[in-house]
N, C-alpha and C positions, 0 to 999 in steps of 0.2 A: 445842505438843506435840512431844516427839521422837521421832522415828520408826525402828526401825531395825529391819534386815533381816537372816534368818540363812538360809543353806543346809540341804537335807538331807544328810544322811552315811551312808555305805553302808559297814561295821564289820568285821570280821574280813576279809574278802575270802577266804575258803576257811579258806586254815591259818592265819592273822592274831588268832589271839581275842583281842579285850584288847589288841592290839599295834599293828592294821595302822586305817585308817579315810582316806575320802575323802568330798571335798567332792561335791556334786551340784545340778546348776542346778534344783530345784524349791525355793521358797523361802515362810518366812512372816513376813511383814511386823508389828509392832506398832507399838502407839504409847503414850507415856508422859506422864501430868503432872502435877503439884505442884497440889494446890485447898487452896483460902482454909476450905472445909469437912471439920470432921473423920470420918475413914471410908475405907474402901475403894472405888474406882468402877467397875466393870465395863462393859466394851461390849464385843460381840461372844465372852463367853466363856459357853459352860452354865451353865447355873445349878448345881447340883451345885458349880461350881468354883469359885463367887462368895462365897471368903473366905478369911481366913488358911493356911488350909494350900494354896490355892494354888501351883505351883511357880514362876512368876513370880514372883510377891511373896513369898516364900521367899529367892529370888537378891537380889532388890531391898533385903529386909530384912536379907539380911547383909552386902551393900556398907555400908548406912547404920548400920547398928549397929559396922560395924568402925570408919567414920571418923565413932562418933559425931553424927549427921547427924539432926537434928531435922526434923522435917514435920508437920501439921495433916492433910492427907490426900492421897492417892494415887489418878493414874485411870491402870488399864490398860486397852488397847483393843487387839485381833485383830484387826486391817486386814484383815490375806488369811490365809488357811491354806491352803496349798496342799498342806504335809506331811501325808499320811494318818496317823492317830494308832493307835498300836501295830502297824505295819505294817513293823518294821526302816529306816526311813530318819532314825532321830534326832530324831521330834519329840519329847520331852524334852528332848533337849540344847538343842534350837531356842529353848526354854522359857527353857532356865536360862539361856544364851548370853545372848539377848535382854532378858535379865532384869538380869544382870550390867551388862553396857554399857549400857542405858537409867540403871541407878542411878547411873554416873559420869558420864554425860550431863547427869543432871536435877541433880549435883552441883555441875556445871562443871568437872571434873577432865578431866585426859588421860585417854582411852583406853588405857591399860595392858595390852595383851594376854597379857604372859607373868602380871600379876597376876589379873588375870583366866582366865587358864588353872587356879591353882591353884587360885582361891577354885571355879569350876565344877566341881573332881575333886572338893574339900570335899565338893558335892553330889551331883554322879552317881556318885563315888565308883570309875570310872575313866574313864580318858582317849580313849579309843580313839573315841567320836564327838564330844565336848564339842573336845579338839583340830583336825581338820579343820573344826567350825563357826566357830570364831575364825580360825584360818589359812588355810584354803583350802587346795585341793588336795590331794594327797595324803602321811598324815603316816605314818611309822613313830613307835611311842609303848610307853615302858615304866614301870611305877612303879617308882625307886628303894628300897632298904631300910627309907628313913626316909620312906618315903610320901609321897613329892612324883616330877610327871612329869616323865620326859625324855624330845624329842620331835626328829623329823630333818623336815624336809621333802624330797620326791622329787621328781628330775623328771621328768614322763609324757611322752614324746615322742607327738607328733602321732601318728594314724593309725587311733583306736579311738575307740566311742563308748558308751554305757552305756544299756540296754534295762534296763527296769526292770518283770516282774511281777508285779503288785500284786493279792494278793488281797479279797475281798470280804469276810474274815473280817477280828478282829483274835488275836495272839496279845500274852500278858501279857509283859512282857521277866522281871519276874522268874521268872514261871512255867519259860520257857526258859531260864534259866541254873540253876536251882534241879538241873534233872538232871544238870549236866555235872560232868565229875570235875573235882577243884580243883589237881590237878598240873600239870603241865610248862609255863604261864602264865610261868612266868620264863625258859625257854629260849626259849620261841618268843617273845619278846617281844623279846629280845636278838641271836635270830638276823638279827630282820629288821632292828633298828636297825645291826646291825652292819654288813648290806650296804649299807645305806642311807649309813651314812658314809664307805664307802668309794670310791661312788657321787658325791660332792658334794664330797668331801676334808673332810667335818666331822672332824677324825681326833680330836679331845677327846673326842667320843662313845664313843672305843673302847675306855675303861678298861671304862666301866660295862659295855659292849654286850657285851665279851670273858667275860663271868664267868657262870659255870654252874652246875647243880646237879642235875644228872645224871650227870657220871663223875667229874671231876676232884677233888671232893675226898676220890673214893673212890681214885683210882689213886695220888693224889700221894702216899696215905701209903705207898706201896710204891719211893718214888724217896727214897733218904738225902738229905738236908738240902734237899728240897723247899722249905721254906716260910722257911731261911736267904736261899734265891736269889731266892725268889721275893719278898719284904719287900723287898731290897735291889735289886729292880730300879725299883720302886715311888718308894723314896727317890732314886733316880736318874732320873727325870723318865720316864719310856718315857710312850708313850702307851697300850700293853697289854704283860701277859705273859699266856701260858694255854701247857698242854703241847702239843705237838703230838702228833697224833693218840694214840694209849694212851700216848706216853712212848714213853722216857724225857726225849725231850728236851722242853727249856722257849723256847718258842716267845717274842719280843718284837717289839714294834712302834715304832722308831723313829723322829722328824724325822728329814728327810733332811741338815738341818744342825746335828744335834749332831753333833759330832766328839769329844765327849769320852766318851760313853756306854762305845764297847766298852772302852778303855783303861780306866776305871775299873770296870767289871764284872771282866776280868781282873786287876785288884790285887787287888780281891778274895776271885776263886775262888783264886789264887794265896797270898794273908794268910791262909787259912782251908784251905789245902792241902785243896782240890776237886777234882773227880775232871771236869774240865769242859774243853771244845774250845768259843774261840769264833771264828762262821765270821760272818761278814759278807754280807748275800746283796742279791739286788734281785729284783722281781718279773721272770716270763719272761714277756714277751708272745708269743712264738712259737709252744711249745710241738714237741710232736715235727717232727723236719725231716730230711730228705736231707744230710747233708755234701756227701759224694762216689762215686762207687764207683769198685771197684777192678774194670776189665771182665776182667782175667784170673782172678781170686778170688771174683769175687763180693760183697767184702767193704766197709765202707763206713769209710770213713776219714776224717781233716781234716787240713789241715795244719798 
């Protein structure tokens, strides 16, 4: 039999929907295996649950149908359940997780997590708990245009512990998302990936993370040849462009060792007689400070 164990995950974390999710030590253990008779085998799951549309053998059945994967029959078994079910701690994800990894288990295949990440969005159809159950800890997580996740891991410094409670009810997860308005899911998705990389130095993350759909493609069309400068910083390797604050300027994110970026952006705005200053900056770690003062004036100086 194989056995394998997934975390609960604790999802939005406030302002987080859809974006933010972490790992949590309450766990539920399965177990999986291959019989010589054909059929489904059940231990330790309801009865209600005891068949094909199972969400276990759902994940299992689309591992082995992808890599074409022949079997006579199948036994799942619920070791432990420790996850309270519809209670916001991921037991679905727990489900599909377990489901997933048991079916390249019993294939003999590597363990593939990031393939496994996306066959599990396939089914929960976002990432925000099914992420943290594969990875651990804490994940910032966004869906792409083209409907695949991208995902940052954080890291939680010592000091905090997570109180967890848990009512005696259940609530339906679709029931709960069924009210919520279906906007600003992409902002807040990206806001937190975006800290999140800057946080770890993921800075690849910063294309996708930097991109919005709340001002910017309203303001830019008020900034002359916006989307000339902006295409052609793109083709020049940046890791982000986005405007800063309302405009008009156009904000980039470079490696610290390219050296060729600003010279080539100014041939540019220069080839195309642009109406552009480029400055070169670094981040301040200080922030406001004392110089000097002047005790006769009052006045604060440097030299």
């Amino acid at each position: 039999m194989i056995k394998v164990r997934v975390p609960a995950t604790s999802a939005n974390l406030g302002p987080g929907f859809d974006s933010l999710g972490i790992s949590l030590s309450i766990y539920n253990e399965y177990g999986f295996s291959l019989k010589d008779e054909e059929g489904l085998f059940f231990e330790g799951v309801e009865k209600e649950f005891q068949n094909e549309d199972n969400i276990i053998y759902k994940a299992i059945k689309k591992v082995f149908d992808k890599y074409d994967f022949k079997f006579y029959g199948l036994g799942i078994t619920i070791i432990k359940q420790d996850i309270p079910i519809s209670r916001g701690l991921g037991s679905s994800s727990s489900c599909i997780v377990a489901g997933l990894i048991g079916a390249f288990a019993l294939m003999g295949k590597n363990i593939d997590k990031e393939e496994i990440l996306n066959l599990a969005v396939d089914i929960e159809g976002h990432p925000d708990n099914v992420c943290p159950a594969i990875f651990g800890g804490l994940i910032s997580t966004i869906m792409t245009n083209d409907k695949k996740p991208l995902y940052n891991c954080v890291n939680v410094k010592d000091g905090i512990k997570f109180v967890a409670l848990i009512p005696r009810f259940k609530l339906s997860t679709e029931k709960a998302r069924a009210i919520l308005p279906k906007d600003c899911v992409y902002n807040i998705g990206r806001a937190a990936l975006l800290v999140s990389a800057f946080s770890n130095g993921n800075y690849n993350l910063l294309r996708e993370a930097t991109k919005d759909k709340l001002h910017q493609q309203y303001r830019s069309g008020l900034i002359k040849n916006f989307n000339n400068v902006y295409n052609k910083t793109l083709e020049l390797n940046v890791f982000a462009c986005f405007l800063s604050g309302a405009g008009p300027t156009i904000m980039t994110v470079v490696g610290s060792e390219d050296k060729a970026f600003k010279s080539n952006i100014k041939k540019f705005i220069e080839e195309n007689n642009l109406k552009y200053t480029v400055v070169e900056l670094k981040i301040d770690k200080i922030g406001a400070t004392v110089l000097e003062v002047d005790k006769n004036e009052g006045r604060l100086f440097s030299n």
